[in-house]
Every structure is written in C-alpha cells, then in structure tokens.
C-alpha positions in Angstrom: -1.1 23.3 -21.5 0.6 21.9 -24.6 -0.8 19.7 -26.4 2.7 17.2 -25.9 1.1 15.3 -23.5 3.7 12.4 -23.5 6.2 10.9 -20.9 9.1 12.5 -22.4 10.2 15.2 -25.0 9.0 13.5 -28.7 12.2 15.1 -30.5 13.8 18.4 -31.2 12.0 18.6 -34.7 8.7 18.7 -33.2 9.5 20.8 -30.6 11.0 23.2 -32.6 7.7 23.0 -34.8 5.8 23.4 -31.5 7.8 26.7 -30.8 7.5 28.1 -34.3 3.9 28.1 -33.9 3.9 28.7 -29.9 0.7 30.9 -30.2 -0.9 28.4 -32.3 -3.0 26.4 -29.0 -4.2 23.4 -29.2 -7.3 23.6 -29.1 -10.7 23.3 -30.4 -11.5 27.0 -30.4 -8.0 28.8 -31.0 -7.3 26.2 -34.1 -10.7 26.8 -35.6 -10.1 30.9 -35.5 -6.4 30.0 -37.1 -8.9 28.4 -40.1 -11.3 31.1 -40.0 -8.1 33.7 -40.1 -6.3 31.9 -43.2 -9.3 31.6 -45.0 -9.7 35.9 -44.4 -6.2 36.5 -45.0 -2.9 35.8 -46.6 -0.9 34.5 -44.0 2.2 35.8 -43.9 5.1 33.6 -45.2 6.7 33.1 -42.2 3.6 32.1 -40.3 3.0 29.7 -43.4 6.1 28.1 -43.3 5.9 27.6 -39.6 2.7 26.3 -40.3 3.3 23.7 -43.1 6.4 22.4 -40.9 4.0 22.1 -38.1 1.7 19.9 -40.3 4.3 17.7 -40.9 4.6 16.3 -38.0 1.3 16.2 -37.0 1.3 12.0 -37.1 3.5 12.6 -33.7 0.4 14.6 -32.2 -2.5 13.5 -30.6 -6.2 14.5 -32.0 -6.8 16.6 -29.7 -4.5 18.9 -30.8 -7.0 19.5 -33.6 -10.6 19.8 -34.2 -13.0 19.3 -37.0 -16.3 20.0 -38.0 -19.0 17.2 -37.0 -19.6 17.1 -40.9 -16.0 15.7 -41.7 -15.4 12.3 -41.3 -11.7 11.3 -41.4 -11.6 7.9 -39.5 -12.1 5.0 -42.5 -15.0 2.9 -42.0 -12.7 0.0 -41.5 -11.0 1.0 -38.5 -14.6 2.6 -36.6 -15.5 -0.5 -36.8 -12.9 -2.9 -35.6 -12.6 -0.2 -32.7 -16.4 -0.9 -32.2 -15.7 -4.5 -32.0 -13.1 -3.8 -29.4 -14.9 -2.5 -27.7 -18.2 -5.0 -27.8 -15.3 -7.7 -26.2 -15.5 -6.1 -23.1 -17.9 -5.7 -19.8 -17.5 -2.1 -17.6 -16.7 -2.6 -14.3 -15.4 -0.4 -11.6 -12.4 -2.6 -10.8 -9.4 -0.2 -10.8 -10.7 2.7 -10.1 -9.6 3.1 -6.3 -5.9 2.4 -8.1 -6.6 5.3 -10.5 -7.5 7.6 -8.3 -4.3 7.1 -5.7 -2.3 8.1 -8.6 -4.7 10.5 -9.4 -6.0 9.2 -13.0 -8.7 10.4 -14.5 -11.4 7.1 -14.2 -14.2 7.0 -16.4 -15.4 4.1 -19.1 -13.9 5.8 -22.6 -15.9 3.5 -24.6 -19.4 4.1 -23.6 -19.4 6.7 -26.0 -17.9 5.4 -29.0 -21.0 5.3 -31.3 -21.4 3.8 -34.8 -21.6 6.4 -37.5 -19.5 9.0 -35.7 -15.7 10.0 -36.8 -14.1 7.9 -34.4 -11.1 10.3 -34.3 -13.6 12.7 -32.3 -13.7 9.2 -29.7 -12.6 9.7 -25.9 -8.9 8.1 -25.6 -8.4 8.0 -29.9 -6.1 10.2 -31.5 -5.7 10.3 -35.2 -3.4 11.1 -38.0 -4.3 14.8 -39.2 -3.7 14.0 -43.0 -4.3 10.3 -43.3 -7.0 9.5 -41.0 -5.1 6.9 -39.2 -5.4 5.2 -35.7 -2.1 6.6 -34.0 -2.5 6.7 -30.4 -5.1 4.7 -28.2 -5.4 6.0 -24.7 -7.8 3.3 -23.0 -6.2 3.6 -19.1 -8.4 3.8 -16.2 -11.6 3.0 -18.2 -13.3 0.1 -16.4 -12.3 -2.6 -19.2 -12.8 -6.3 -18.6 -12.6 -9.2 -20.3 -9.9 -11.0 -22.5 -7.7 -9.6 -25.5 -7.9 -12.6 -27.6 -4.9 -13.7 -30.2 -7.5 -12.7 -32.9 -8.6 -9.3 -31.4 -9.4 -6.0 -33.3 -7.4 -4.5 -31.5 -4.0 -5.9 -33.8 -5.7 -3.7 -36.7 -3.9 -0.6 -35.8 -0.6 -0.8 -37.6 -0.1 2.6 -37.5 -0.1 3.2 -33.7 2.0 5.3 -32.2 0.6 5.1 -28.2 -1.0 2.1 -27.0 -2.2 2.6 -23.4 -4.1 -0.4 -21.4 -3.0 0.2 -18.0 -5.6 -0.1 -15.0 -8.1 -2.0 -16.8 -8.6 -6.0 -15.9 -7.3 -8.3 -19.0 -7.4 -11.6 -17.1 -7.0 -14.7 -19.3 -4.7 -12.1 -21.5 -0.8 -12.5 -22.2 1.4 -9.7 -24.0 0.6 -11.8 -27.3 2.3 -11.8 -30.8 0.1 -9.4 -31.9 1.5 -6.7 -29.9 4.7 -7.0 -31.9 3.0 -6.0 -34.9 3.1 -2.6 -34.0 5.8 -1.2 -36.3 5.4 2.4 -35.5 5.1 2.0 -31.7 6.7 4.3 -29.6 4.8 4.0 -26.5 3.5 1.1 -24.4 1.6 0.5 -21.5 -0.1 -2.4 -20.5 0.8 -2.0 -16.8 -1.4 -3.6 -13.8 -3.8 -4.9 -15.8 -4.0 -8.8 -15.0 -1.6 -9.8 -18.3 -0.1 -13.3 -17.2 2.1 -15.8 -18.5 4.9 -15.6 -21.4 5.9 -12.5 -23.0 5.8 -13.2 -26.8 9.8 -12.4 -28.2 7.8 -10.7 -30.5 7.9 -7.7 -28.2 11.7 -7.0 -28.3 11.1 -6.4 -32.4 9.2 -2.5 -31.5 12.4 -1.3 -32.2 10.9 2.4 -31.9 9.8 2.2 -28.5 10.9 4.7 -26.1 8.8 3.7 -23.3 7.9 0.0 -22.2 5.7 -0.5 -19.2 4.3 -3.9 -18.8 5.1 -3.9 -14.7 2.4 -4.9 -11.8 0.8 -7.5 -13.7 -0.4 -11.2 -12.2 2.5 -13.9 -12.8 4.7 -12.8 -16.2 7.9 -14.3 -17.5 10.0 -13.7 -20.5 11.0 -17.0 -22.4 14.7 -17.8 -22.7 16.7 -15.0 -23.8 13.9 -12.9 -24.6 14.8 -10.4 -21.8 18.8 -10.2 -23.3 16.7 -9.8 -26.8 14.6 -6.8 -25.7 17.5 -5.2 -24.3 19.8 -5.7 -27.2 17.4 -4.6 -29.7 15.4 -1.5 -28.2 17.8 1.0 -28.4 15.6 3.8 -28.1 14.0 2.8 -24.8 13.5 6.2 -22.0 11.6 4.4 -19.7 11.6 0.8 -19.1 8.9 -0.7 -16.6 8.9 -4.5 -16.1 8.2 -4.7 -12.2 6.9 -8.2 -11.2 7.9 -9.6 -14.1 9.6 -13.2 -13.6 13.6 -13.0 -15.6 15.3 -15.0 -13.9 18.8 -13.0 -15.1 22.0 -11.7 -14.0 21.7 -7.8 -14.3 22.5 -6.5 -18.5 25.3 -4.4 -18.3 24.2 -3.3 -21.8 21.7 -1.6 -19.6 24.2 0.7 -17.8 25.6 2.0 -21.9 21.9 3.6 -22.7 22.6 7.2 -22.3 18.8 7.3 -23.5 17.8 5.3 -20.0 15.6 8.2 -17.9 13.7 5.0 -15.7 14.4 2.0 -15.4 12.0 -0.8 -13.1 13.0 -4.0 -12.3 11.6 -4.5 -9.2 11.2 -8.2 -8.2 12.7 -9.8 -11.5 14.6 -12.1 -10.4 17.8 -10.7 -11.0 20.9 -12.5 -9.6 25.0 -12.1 -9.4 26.5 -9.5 -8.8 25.8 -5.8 -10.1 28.7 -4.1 -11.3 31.1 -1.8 -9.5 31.9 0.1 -12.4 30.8 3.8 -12.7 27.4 4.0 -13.9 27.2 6.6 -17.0 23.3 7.3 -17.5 23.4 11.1 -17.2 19.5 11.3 -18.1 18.9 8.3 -15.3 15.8 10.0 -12.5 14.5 6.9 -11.4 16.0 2.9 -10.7 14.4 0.1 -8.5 16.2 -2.9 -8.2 14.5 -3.6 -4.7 13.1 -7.4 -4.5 15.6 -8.6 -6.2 17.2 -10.9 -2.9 19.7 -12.8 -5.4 21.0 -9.3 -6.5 24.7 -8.3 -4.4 27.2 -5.7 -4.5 28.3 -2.7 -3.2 26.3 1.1 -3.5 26.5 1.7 -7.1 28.7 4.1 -8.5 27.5 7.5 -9.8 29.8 10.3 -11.7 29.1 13.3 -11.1 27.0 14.4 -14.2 24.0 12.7 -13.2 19.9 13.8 -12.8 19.0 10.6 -10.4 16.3 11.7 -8.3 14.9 8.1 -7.0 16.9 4.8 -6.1 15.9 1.8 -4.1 17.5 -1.2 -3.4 15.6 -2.5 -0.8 15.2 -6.6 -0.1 18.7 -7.5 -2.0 22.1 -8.4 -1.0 23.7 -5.1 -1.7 26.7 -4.9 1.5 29.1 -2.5 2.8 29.3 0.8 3.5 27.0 3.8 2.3 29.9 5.6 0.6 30.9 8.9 0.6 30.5 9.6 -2.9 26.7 9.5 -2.7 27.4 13.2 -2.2 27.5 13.3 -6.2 23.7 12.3 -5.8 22.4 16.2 -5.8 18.9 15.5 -7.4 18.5 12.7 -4.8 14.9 12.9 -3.3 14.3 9.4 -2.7 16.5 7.0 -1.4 14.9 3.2 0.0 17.5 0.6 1.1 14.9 -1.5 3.5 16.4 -4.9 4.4 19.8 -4.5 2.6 23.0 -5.8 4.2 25.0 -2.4 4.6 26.8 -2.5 7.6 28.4 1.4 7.5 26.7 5.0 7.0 29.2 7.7 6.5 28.0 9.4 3.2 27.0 13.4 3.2 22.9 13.3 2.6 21.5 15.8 0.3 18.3 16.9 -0.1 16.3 13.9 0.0 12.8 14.0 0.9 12.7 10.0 1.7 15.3 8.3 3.1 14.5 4.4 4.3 17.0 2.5 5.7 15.2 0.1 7.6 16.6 -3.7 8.3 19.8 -2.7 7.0 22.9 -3.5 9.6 23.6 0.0 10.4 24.8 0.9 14.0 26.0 3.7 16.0 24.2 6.9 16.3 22.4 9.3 13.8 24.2 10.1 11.1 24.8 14.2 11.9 24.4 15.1 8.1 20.5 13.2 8.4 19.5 16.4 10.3 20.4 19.0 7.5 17.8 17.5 5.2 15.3 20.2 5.5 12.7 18.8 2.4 12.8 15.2 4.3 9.3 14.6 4.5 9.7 10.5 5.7 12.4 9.2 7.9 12.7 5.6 8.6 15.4 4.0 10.2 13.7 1.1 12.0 14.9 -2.4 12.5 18.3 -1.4 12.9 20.9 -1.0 15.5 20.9 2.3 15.8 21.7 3.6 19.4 22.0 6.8 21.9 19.5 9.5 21.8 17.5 11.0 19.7 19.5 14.3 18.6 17.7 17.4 19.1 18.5 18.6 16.3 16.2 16.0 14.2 13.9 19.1 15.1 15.4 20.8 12.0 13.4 18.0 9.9 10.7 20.9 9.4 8.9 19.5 6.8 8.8 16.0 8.6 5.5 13.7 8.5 6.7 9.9 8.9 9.2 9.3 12.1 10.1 5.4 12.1 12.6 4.6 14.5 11.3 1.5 15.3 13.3 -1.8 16.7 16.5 -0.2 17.3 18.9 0.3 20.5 18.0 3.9 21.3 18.1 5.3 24.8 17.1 7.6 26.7 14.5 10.2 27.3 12.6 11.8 23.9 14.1 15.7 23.3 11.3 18.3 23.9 12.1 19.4 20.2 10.0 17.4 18.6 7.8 19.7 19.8 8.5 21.4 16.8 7.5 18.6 14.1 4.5 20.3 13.5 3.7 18.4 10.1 4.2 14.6 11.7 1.2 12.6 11.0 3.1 9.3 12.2 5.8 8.5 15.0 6.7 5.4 15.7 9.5 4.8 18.9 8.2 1.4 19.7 10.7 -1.3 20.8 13.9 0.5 22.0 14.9 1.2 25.7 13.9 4.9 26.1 13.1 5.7 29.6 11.8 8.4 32.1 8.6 10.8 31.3 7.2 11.1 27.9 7.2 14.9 27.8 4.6 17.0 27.4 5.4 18.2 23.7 1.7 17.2 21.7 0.0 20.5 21.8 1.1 21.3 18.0 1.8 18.1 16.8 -2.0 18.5 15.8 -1.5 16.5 12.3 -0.6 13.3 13.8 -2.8 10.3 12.9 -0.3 7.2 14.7 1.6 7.7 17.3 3.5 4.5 18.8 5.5 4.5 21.7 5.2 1.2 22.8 7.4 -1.8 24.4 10.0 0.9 25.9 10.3 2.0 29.9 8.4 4.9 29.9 7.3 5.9 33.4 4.8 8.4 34.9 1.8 9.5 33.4 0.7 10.3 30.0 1.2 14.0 28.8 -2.4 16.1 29.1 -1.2 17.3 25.5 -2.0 13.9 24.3 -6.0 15.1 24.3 -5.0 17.9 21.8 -4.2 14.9 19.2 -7.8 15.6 17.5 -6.9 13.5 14.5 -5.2 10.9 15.8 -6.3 6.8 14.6 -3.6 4.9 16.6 -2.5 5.3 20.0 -0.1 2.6 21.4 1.7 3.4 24.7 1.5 -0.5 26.1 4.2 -2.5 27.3 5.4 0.5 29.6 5.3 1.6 32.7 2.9 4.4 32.7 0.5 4.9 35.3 -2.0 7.7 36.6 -5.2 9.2 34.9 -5.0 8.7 31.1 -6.3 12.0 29.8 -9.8 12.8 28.0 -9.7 14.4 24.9 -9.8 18.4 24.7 -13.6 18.1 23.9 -16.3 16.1 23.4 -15.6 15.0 20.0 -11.6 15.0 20.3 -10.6 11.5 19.4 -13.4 10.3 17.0 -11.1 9.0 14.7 -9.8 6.9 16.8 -9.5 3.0 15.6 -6.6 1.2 17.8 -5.7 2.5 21.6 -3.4 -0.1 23.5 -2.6 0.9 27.0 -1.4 -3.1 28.0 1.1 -3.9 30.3 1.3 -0.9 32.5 0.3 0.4 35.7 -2.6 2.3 35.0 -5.3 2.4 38.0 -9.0 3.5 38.6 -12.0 3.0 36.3 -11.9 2.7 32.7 -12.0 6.3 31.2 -15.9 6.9 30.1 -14.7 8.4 26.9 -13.2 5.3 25.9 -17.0 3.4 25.7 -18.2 6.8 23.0 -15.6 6.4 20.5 -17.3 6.0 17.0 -14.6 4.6 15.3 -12.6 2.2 17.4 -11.7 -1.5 16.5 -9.4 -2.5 18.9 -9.4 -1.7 22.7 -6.2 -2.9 25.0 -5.9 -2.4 28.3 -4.9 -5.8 29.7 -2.4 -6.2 32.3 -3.2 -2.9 34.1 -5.1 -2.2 37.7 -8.1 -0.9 36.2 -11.0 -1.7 38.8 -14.5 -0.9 38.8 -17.7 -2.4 36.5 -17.2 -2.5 32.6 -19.0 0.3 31.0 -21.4 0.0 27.8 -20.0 0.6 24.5 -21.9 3.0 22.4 -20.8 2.0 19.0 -20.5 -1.7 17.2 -17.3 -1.4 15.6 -15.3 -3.1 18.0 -13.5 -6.1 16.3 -11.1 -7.0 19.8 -11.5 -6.4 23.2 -8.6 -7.0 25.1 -9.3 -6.3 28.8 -8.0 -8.9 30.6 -5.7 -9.6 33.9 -7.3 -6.1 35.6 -9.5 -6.3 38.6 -13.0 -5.6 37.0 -15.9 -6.8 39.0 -19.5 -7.0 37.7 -21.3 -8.2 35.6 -20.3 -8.6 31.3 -22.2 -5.3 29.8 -25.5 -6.1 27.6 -23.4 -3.9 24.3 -20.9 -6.7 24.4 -23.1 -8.8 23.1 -24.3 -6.7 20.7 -20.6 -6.5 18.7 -21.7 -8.3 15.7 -17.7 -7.6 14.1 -16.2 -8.9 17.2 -13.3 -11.4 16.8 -11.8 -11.4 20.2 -12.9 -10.7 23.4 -10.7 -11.0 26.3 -11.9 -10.7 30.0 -9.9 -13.3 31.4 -8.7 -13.1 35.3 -10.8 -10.4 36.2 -12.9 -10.5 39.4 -16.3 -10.8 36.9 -19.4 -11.9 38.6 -22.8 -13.1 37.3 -24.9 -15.9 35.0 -24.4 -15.6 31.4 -27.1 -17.3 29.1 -25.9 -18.5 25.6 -28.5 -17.5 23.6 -27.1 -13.7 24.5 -23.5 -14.8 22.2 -26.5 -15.2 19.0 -25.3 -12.3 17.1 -21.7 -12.6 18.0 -21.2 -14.6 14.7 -17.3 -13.6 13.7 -16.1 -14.3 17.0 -12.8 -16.7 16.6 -11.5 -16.3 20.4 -13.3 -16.3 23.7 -11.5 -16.1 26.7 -13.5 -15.7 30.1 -11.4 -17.8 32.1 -10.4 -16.8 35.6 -14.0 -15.0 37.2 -16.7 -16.2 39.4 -19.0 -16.8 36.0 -22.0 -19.2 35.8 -23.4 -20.3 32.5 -27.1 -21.0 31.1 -27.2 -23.7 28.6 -29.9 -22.0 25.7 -32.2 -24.9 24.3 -31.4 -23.0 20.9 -28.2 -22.5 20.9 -27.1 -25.0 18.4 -25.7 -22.5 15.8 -24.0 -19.9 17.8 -20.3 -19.2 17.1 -20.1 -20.5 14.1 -16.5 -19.2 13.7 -15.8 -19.8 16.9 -11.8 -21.7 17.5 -10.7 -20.7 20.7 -12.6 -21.1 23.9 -11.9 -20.5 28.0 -14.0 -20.8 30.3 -12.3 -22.3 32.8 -11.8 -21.3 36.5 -15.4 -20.3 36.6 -18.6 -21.2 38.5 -20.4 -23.1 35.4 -21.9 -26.3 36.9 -24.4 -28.8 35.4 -24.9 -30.5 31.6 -22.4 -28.9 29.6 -25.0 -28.7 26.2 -23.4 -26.0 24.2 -22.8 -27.2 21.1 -20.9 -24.2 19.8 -17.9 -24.4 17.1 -18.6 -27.8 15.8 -16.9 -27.5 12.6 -14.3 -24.5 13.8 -13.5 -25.3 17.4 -10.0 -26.3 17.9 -9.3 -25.8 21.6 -11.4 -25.6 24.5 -10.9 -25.5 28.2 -13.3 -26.2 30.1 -11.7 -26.9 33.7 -12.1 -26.3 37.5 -15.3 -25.4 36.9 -18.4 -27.7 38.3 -19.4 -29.6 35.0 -21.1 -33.1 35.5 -21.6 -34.2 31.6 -22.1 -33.1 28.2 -25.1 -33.5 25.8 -23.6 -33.1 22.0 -22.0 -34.0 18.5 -18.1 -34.4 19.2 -16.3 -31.3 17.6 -14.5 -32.4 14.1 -11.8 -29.9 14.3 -11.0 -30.9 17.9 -6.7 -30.4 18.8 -6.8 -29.6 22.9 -9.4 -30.7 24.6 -9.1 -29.7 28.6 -12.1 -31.2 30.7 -10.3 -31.8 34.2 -11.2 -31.0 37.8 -14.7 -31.0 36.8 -17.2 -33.5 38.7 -17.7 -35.7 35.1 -20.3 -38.6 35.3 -20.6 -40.9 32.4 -19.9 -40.8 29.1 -16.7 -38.1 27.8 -17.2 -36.5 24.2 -15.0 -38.6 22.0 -12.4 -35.9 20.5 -10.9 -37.2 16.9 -7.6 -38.7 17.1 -5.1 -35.9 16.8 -6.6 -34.2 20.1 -4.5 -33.7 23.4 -7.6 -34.9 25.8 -7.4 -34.3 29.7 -10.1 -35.4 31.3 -8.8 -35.7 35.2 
C-alpha cells in the first residue's frame, strides 16, 4: 500500500517523487535495507537524485513512511511532553466505537501507549517531520477520547501540523476554538462527530491551506455572522468540505459552484435558504453533494455539463420542484441518487447506472419509469410514499443485484409478477399500503436472503405461500390488514424462523389454533394476530422476549397461560374480546413491571385482589378490564403515579379500598353495583360512575 494515505492526491511533486523511488516501500524493513544498501554501496546517481528529491518532501509524509532505530530520538522534549499532557486531559471510554466500526475504523485508545522517555514520533496516530523532528500530522480518530479541549490546551502547540484528526472521540463542553486557527500549515482537518458545540471561532476561515474541512455530525454548531461567506471566500484550496449539522442560516454561495478544486461538498441540514441556481454547475472533480435537510432550499434539478465525475447527490427534505430532467443522462458516474420528500412532480430522465436510487415522498405519478429497470448495479430501490400506480413490471426482475424493494404507500395495483422470483439478493421488500390484490404467489423458495418482508394493508386473498417457510433468515413478517386465510405455514424445519422478531398476521381471516411454532421462537418481540378467527386455548411461550402481545378480537377460550406472566419486557398485552375464562390473582402481574397497557376487556374473567399487591405495575397507564366477571372490593392499587385511564365497567364491583390515582384522565366505573364512597379522581378526569 503506499504510504499516501490521505483523502486526496497531496500534489504532482510528491507523487512524482513517490514514482521516482516506486520500489523504495514504505516501510520499516524495506527502508532500513535501503540504509543498510547506501551505506555498502555507491548508489547510483540516478537513484541518488531520486532519493534526495524524495527527502524533500518528506514533511508531506507521514512517520510511518520511515523508521528509526529505538536509540535515535528526533521528537524535542518540548513537544513529547505537551503531547503527554494531551493526553493526561482525557479519560478512555468506549463511546464511539460501535460508530467506528459501521464505517469500519480501526477503534483502539492510541494514547495508552504514549510513554514518557520514548521518541514520540515512534507514537500510535503521530507522524513526524523526517529532518526537523516536528509534529506534522496527528491522527487521534476512533481512540476512546473524552473530556474537554480547553482554550489553553497542549494541543495548540503543534504549529507545524499538517493533519489534525479528532473525529469519533467525545469532546463535550468543546467548541472549534481560536486555537484551531493557529494552525498555519494545516491541510487537513477533522473534528467530525465528536460532540464540538456552539460557535465556530472566524478564526477557522484563516487555514488558508486547507484542502479538506470536516467539522460535520457534531451536537448544536453555528458559524457567527458572515463567518460561513468568510470561510468560503478565503479557502481556496478546499477538496472536501464537510459541515453537516452545522447551523448557517444562509442562502447557498455561488462562489461554491466556481471551485474547480470542490471533489465533496456536505451541507446537509445548514440551514440553507433561497433559491439554488439554475445555472450550469462546472465542478468537473465534484463525486459527492448533499444538500438534503435543507427544507428552505428551492429550485429546479441542478444543472450538470457533461464533463463531470459526480457519483453521489441527494436532495432529499428541500423544496427542490419540477421535473427530473432529461439531462440527468449526463450524470454517467451516478451511483447514488436520494431525493426523499422533494416536491418533483415529473420523472422522465434516462437512469444510469445507479446503485441507489430514492425517490420517496416526492409527487411523482404514473407508472415505473421503463429506464428504472435497465439499472443492473441497483442494489436499493425506493419509491415509497408516492403516487406511483399500475403494476409492478416484470421486468423489475432485471434488478439482479437488488437487496432493498420500497414501494410503499403508493397506488399500485394488481397482483405481484412471479419474477421476483428471481431477486435472489433481496433482504427487504416492502408492498405495504397499496391496492394489490388476488394470491400472493408462491415465489419465496430463493429469495433465501430476505430479513423483512412487508406486505401489509393491501387485498391479498387466499392463503399464504408454503415458500414462505424457506425464508430461514427472515426478522419481520407483516402480512395483516389483508384478507388471507387458511393454515399459515411452519417453517421448513425446526429451527427455520429463529430470527424472527415482529410477525403481524391482524386483520385477516385466518382460522384454527395458533400455530405451535409461533409459542418456540427465540427471538420474537412482537406477536399480532388480532382481528382473525383463531380459536382454541392460548399456548405457553417458551422464550421471554416478548415486548407486545397483540391477540385480541379472536375466539380463544381458556384460561391466560402461566408464561404470560412471566414476560418481564412486556409492554402490551392485548386479549381483549376473546371468549377467556378463569380467576386471575394479582400477585401473578408481580414481575410484569414494564407493562404500560393492559387490555382484558371483553371475557368471562374474575379477579383476586393480592393483599401485596401494592407495587405491581408500576408503569402501568392503560387498563381494561371491563365486561368481565370481577365482583367484590376493587383493592388493587396498581399505577398510582402512572395510571391515566382505567375502565373498569359492567363488571360486578361493589367498592374500592385505595389512594386516588394522581395521573388520573378517564376514569370509567359504571354498571357496576357501587356502595359507598367513589375514589375521588383529580380535577382534569372524565369520571363515569353510572
């Protein structure tokens, strides 16, 4: 690998020096046999001359270019120390890391090994000036840094720094300071997503050397007055400019659109406002430009020549209008294109080779675009929330290399095309909310690599496909708000869906018992199947990672299973109207302390009053028990602090024996058989009592 490990090319002088001396590796062991060779040898003059141009430009390259022997020393004592001091500042803490490693960063605490009376140019994430011993480049992201970077830090010692990057650490308290304008020599900056907050000094827009400025995904960040217009005017040199999240509260520079330099430009969620201009947009070296977030940003598609390298655009969340024009076909490095919740009304352009294409929310109608199904590196597909209509076209089948379907929320018709069958590389398809109708087909058997598949709130009829048990890695299965009915099948063997976390089958016509495999799967949170036919007794859950439990308005008999009880991350359970039979004791609801909602209205139940049940459901704000068999003292005193609504009518209740609840809004008591005194509900409560 060479040892130009930087963002973008460093300049044709190096690399030319890099190319004189191409078998010259960097590295410890190849550089030290160069030595060990000139010190044996003549070199010859050409290799010497190479070499001596090489040398001078060794502040451009990092130390690890270059090795030396643990007896030379060429860090001064001054700056291993005020590196030491950085370094005492801060506490280690895992906080990133998860970030780091989505965009696969190496995470590891650098400092821990910085040690007093060591070269500190031999330090992890330090890179040093070859002749003059020099701090040039600090590399310091992803290393478990927390703490504050104080006005007066060590850190401001460095004038000769060439790299300074911070990014992925946790700075809280810390603002992009004047200090970091005293870098002179910087070319390279990142202090990116690491908790910097409040005003950017103006001091920043005097790096006039900088090539790339990243200070994006950060808490709250604003740039005083005119310091934005100031940083724009006066780095010239900028590649890549990063300032996502950060508050500007401009119209857009169109300075910005004359940098021929300008290889990526951020400014997601600025603030930007007005209107973006319609002129053609010369930034031949352009790969990358977010504008999305902006909502006070309008305008038409912006206007590309031909001699252009852009590769990723998104506009998504701002006013941007009209049509999708047809000179998007100059866009031939396009990979990425996201234009969620924009106000284009019109999609006529010729589609390249994108491998992401999101046009969710946007005012599209009409059907597929023809030239969508010609994109054979697509690889996501998202055309939800629109008013898309027709059918699918079968020849969205071409999409080969398809994994994300999102047709979601549109007009589409009709039944699904059998050639899907040939997505084989889908891990997610989501169909919910149109009007497709008739059988789902039968087209899962090698659509093995799904994880969600959503085909909810449409007018599906028949029975589920038996290929739907071949789905071995599927999490989410949705198919409610249908008309489905028959057996739903069992997986293809024992084990089949054990990553399974979310299966709604509500709002159909399904009949029989519940499925058995349904009660053995390891990793499910929520179970739906409300609003079916299912009969027979509830079956005991083997697992307890239920969170909601919807089964409600079937015609279950029986008795509530023991394993409810035992849920301890319950939230919801739902077994309202229901033909459910039996005494219930309170003190069984003890370990069921994150339920929120409780609804057992609408069975033949009876209810035990526990003479220790004071603290159960201590989360507890929705209750129904009404149209039940519970008769007596009413002594529960559940939800005291977090009960908001309870209904506890036509049931048999005489009185009540407890504290009134303080968070009390609808309070339903009537039909009962109530003697004396009523709990007295505060002041903002709907109370029926009759």
């Amino acid at each position: 690998m060479s040892c130009f490990n930087s963002d973008f090319e460093i300049s044709d002088q190096v690399l030319h020096a890099s190319s004189c001396v191409h078998k010259l590796e960097c590295s410890h062991h190849r550089f030290s046999h160069l030595n060990s060779i000139a010190l044996e040898r003549k070199m010859s003059k050409h290799l010497l001359l190479c070499f001596l141009f090489f040398l001078s430009f060794s502040q451009l390259l990092p130390s690890s270019c270059f090795s030396f022997s643990n007896s030379t020393k060429i860090c001064p004592h001054g700056q291993s120390l005020a590196l030491l001091r950085f370094k005492k500042s801060f506490s280690i803490k895992k906080y990133y890391s998860d970030y780091c490693e989505l965009f696969q960063l190496p995470s590891y605490p650098k400092t821990e090994h910085w040690k007093e009376g060591s070269d500190c140019c031999s330090w992890d994430g330090v890179s040093c000036d070859l002749v003059t011993g020099h701090v040039i480049e600090l590399d310091l992201n992803c290393s478990w840094l927390f703490g504050t970077i104080h006005s007066n830090s060590t850190l401001f010692l460095f004038p000769h720094l060439q790299r300074l990057n911070l990014a992925f650490n946790v700075f809280y308290g810390s603002s992009v300071s004047v200090g970091f304008g005293r870098f002179s020599s910087l070319t390279h900056l990142n202090l990116s997503n690491s908790g910097f907050s409040g005003l950017i000094s103006p001091e920043i827009s005097h790096l006039s050397n900088l090539v790339s400025l990243d200070l994006s995904w950060n808490d709250y960040q604003e740039f005083p007055q005119h310091g934005f217009d100031s940083l724009v005017q006066n780095l010239t040199k900028l590649q890549k400019l990063h300032l996502g999240g950060i508050s500007i509260s401009s119209i857009f520079p169109i300075s910005l659109l004359n940098r021929s330099s300008l290889i990526s430009l951020d400014l997601f969620e600025c603030g930007l406002y007005g209107r973006f201009p319609d002129n053609d947009i010369h930034l031949p070296k352009l790969e990358l430009l977010y504008l999305n977030g902006n909502q006070g940003l309008s305008g038409n598609f912006p206007r590309f020549n031909e001699n252009n390298s852009l590769i990723d655009l998104s506009l998504s969340s701002t006013n941007f209008s009209g049509e999708l024009p047809a000179s998007m076909g100059n866009l031939k490095s396009l990979r990425t294109l996201q234009l969620y919740d924009c106000q284009f009304s019109r999609v006529d352009p010729q589609f390249n080779q994108q491998s992401i294409l999101g046009l969710s929310g946007c005012q599209f109608s009409g059907s597929i675009p023809s030239s969508i199904s010609n994109l054979k590196s697509l690889q996501i597909l998202d055309l939800s929330n629109c008013q898309f209509s027709g059918s699918i076209p079968s020849s969205i089948s071409n999409l080969k290399s398809l994994q994300i379907l999102d047709l979601s929320n549109c007009q589409f018709s009709g039944s699904i095309p059998t050639s899907l069958e040939n997505l084989t590389q889908i891990t997610s398809l989501s169909l919910y909310g149109n009007h497709f109708s008739g059988k789902i087909p039968n087209v899962f058997y090698n659509l093995r690599n799904l994880i969600s598949l959503d085909l909810s709130e449409n007018n599906f009829s028949g029975s589920i496909p038996p290929s739907i048990g071949n789905l071995t890695n599927l999490h989410v299965l949705d198919f409610s708000d249908n008309q489905l009915e028959g057996a739903i099948p069992s997986p293809e063997n024992e084990n089949g869906f054990s990553s399974l976390s979310f299966v709604g089958l509500g709002y159909n016509l399904f009949n029989g018992t519940i499925p058995s495999w349904l009660y053995t799967l390891p990793s499910l949170l929520l179970l739906g199947l409300s609003h079916n036919k299912f009969t027979g007794h509830i079956g005991e859950f083997q697992f307890d990672s239920l969170e909601k439990i919807d089964l409600s308005m079937n015609e279950l008999h029986g008795s509530i299973p023991t394993s409810i009880f035992e849920l301890g991350n319950l939230s919801s359970l739902y077994l309202f109207s229901n033909n459910l039979s039996g005494v219930m004791e309170t003190s069984k609801f003890e370990k069921l302390r994150n339920l929120n909602d409780l609804d057992l209205s609408n069975n033949m139940l009876s209810l035990t009053m526990s003479v220790h049940s004071n603290s159960m459901l201590p989360n507890i704000q929705t209750l129904d028990l009404s149209h039940n068999n519970i008769s007596g003292m009413f002594s529960w005193n559940v939800g005291k602090d977090t009960l908001y609504r309870l209904n506890l009518s036509y049931n048999s209740i005489s009185g009540f024996e407890m504290q009134p609840w303080k968070s009390m809004q609808i309070l339903d008591l009537h039909s009962n058989l109530l003697q004396g005194p009523l709990p007295t509900p505060p002041n903002s409560s709907f109370f029926f009592s009759q």
